[in-house]
N, C-alpha and C positions, 0 to 999 in steps of 0.2 A: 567579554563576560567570563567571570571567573567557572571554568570548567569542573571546582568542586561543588560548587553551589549543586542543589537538591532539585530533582524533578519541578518539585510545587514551586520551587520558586523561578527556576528559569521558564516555567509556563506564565509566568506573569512579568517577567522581568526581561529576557533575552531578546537579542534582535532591538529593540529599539533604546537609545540611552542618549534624551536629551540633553541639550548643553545649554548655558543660559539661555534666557528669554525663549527655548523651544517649547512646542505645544509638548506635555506631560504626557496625552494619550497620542500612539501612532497615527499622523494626519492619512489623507487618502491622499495622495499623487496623481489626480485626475487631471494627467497632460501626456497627451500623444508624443512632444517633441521638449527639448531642453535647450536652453539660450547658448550661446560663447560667444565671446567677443573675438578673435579672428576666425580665418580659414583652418589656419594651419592646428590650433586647439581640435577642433572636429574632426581634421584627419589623422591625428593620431588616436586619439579615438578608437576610428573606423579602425586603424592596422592594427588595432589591439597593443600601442606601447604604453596607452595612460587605463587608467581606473575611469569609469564615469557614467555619465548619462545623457544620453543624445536621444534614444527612439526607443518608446516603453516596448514595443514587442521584441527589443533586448535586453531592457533592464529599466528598471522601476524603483523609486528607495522605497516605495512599501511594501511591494512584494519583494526586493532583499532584503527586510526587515526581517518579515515574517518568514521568509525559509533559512535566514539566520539562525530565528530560533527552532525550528525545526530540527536544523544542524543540529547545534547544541540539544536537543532534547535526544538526538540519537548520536551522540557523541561523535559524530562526523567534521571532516572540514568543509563540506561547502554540498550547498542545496539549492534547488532552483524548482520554483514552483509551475507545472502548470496547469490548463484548463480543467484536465478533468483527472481519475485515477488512469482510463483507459490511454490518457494521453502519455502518463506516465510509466506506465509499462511498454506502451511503443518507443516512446523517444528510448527507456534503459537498453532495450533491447537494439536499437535500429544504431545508437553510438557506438556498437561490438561491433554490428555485422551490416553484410553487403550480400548482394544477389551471390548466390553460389556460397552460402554462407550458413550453417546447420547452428543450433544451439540444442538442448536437453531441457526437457521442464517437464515435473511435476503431474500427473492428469487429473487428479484432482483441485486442482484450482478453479477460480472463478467462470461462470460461463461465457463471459465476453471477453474474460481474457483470453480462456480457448482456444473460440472464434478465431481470436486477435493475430493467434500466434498458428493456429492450424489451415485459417481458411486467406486472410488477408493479407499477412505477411506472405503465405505461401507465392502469391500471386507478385512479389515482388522476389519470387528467386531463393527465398531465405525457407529454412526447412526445417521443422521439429522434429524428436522425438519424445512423447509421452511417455514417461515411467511410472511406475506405482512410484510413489515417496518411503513404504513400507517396506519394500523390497532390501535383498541383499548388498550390502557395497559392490560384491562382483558381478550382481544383475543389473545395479545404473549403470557401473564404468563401462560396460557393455553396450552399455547407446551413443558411448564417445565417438568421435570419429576425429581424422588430421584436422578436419573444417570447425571442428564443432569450438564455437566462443565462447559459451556459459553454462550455467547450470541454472535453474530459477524454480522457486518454491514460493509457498505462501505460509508463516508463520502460525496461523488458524486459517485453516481454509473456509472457504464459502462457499456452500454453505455444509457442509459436510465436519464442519469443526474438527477438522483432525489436525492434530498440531507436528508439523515440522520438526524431524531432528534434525537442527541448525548444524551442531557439529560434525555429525555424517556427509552430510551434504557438503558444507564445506571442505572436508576432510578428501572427498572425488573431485569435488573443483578443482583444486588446489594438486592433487596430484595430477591432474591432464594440464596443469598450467593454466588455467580458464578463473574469472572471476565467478563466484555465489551471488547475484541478487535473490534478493528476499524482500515481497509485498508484506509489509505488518501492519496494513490496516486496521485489522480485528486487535492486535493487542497491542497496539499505539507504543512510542518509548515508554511510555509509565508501567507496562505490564513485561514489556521483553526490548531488549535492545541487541539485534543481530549481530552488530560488529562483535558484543562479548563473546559472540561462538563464534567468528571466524568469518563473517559475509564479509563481503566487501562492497556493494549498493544495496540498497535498499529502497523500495518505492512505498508512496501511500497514496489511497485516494481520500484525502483530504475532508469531502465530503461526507463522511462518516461520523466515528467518532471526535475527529480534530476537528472539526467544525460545530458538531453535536446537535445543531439546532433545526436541520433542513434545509439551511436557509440558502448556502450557495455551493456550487458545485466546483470541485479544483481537486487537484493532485500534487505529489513533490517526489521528485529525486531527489534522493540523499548520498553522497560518496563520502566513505570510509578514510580515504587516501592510504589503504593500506594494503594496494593490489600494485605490486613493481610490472608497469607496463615494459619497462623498458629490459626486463629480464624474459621477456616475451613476446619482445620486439619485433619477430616474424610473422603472429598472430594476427596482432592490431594495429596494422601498419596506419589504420586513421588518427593512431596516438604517437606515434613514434616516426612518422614519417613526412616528411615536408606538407606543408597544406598549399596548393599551386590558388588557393583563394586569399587567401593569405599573405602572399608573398614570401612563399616557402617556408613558414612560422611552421615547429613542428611542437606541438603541444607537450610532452612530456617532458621537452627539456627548459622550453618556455615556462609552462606552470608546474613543475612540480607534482604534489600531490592534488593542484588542484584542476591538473591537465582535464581529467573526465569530465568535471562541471560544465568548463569552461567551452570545451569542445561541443557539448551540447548544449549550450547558450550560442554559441557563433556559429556555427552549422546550423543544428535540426530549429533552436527555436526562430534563426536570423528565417530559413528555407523554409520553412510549414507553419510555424505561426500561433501553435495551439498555445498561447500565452493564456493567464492566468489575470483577470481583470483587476485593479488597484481596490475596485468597491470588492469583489469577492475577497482579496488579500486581506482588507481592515475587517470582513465581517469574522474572514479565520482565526485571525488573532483573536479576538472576541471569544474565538469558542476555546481555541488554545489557552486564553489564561485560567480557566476551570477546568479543564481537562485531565487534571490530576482528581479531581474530588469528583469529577462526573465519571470515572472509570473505576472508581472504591466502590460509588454507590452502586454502576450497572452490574458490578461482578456478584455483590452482594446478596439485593437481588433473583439475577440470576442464578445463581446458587438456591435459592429459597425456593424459586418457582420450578426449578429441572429433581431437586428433591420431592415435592410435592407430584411432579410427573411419574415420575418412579412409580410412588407409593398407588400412584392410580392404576386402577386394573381397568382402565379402558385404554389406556395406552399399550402400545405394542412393544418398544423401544424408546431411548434415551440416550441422545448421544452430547454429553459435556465434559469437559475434561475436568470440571474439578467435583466430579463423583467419583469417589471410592469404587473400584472393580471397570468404570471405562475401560475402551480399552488405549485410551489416550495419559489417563489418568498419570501416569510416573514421569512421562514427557514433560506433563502440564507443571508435577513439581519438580522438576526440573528449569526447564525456561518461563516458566510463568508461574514462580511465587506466590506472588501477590493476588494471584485471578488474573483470568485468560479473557471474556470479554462477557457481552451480553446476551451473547448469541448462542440459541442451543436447536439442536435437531434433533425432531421427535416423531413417529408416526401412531395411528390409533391404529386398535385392532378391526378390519372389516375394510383396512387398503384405501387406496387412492381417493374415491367416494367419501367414505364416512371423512376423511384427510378436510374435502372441501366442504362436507358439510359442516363439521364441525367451525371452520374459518367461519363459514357465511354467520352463523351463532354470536360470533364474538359481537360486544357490544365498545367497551373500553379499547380493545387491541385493534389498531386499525389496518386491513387490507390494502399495502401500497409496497410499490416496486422499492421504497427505500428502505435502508437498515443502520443501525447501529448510531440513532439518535436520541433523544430524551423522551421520546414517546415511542410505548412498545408499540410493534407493528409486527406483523405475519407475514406471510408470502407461502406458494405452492410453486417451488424452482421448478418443478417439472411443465407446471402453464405458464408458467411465467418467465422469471428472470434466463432459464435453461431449454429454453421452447425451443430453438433452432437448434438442438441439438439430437439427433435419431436415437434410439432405445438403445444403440450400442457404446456408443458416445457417452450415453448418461448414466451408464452402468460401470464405463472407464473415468466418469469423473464422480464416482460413489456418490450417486444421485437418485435415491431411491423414485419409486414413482408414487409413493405415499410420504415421502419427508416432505414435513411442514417446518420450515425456518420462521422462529420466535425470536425477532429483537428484544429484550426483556429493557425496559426506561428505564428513570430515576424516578419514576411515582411510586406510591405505596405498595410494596411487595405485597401485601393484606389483598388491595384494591385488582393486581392485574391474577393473583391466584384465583380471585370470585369470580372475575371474570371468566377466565379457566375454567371454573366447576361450571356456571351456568350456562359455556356454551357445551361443555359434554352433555350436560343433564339434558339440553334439547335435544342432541339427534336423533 
């Protein structure tokens, strides 16, 4: 696919490009296994010397269709999709490192991602350090260590909407030798694309916006191929060093730029399995070919109803980045032009309480653990999404204990603002 093509069109176009007599929309690939007519065809295969398809829990052509175009939508060389977003920030992170093995992230990021990376990963040997993302270049490089493989941030957090200086962050990567991933769930490639400042992975949970609809749950890693493993060669000896699974195959020199992908396809997805189903693949697609026109409309919107919070004196705070005086606000025109997402965090005056009263009011905005699809929806992270997290925890991952996280839809801005006034006007 041609690489100048435009957002809107590679969201309807990329990844899939029948050839005669093929079906026009991407089929579903609903088969476990794939035929060949000898032995020896399937074992090379298995040693990774051909291209192919033998066992969807390593590869699927619908699900390479669809993180093809992923690829391409984040200007990358090679993506692989799976089960969920959580899976995809394990598998980015678990392709660095190994037991005895530190990385740096972010503490305002997601609450399961946290979890993910403070409680469960801990338990396999591997060790965080939480920074503010706001902090000084010389107070992150400060949580570096010999051991530590990356650095990782979330481009709009969640739910705290604070937006990532991509170039910072990559700017201390990159001088410790260590690669940037960056989660850009909330501002999808149509709003920000990481590689232009300098990442080099990128995750999403797919579920979100790229899917848009609720309908199925999935995640993707994306690789840049613009991190020189092999100038680093001491670090990530899982990329530059023989693989004894393998038969001594060592991925950087094998693949290239596409050594990262591909390593997490034959390792992590071949060993644990979190694949991404062919029916969820076709329904992503689905949500990905609108997904340029459904991120104009939610930012819009959004905008329309985080102004209207402002203005309101029952509100306490307003936190979006594309309001004048945030304190995100010049980030936001910075990496996110266009609008950042649908998502905005706000609390009312009289704290936590009147917080959930006012939810329970809503009529139109519905009360559910999901965000960032065509219907607006609420959440109180503090009961919810952020619940196993202790008062201290959620104070390091700027989590008020009155923010109410408003996914703002593509319905009528008119429609989710009345809903707004009539559930203030009841508390």
């Amino acid at each position: 696919m041609n690489e100048k093509l435009k957002p809107a069109t590679l969201c309807v176009q990329a990844g899939w490009t029948p050839k005669k007599g093929e079906p026009r929309v991407l089929p579903i690939y609903q088969s476990t296994t794939f035929k060949y007519e000898t032995s020896d065809q399937m074992a090379r295969l298995f040693d990774l010397e051909e291209s192919g398809y033998f066992y969807t829990r390593l590869q699927n052509p619908t699900n390479d269709a669809v993180a093809a175009k992923i690829a391409a939508l984040e200007g990358g060389v090679a993506a692989m999709l799976t089960s969920s977003g959580q899976a995809a920030n394990f598998y980015a992170v678990l392709n660095l490192c190994s037991a005895g093995d530190h990385f740096v992230s972010a503490a305002t990021v997601y609450g399961g991602t946290f979890n993910l990376f403070a409680v469960t990963m801990a338990k396999m040997g591997i060790e965080v350090t939480f920074i503010d993302q706001d902090a000084s270049e010389e107070e992150i490089a400060a949580a570096f260590r010999p051991n530590t493989k990356l650095l990782f941030g979330e481009t709009i957090t969640n739910p705290g909407v604070e937006v990532l200086d991509i170039e910072k962050f990559a700017r201390i990567a990159h001088n410790h030798g260590v690669p940037l991933i960056v989660d850009n769930t909330f501002a999808t490639p149509i709003n920000c694309r990481p590689f232009e400042w300098g990442a080099n992975i990128v995750t999403h949970s797919t579920t979100k916006y790229m899917d848009g609809h609720a309908t199925a749950v999935g995640g993707a890693i994306v690789d840049s191929g613009n991190f020189d493993w092999e100038a680093h060669a001491d670090k990530f000896p899982g990329l530059t060093q023989p693989d004894p699974s393998y038969h001594g195959l060592t991925y950087s020199t094998a693949f290239g730029k596409g050594a990262y992908i591909t390593k997490a396809t034959v390792q992590l997805m071949r060993d644990l399995g979190s694949i991404q189903a062919p029916q969820n693949a076709f329904l992503l697609n689905l949500g990905l070919e609108t997904l340029d026109l459904r991120m104009e409309r939610h930012c819009k919107n959004a905008q329309q109803v985080a102004e209207y919070l402002r203005s309101n004196d029952q509100v306490a705070w307003v936190h979006y980045p594309g309001l004048q005086g945030d304190k995100y606000y010049e980030l936001g025109q910075k990496y996110l032009p266009k609008g950042s997402c649908g998502v905005i965090a706000f609390g009312l005056k009289g704290g936590r309480e009147e917080s959930i009263r006012f939810m329970d009011a809503l009529k139109l905005c519905a009360i559910v653990t999901h965000v960032a699809d065509a219907r607006t929806s609420v959440l109180h992270p503090a009961s919810h999404t952020h619940r196993q997290l202790t008062d201290e925890q959620l104070a390091a991952a700027g989590v008020a204990p009155d923010l109410i996280r408003l996914s703002v839809g593509i319905e009528d801005a008119g429609d989710i603002i009345a809903d707004i006034a009539q559930a203030l006007a009841a508390r």
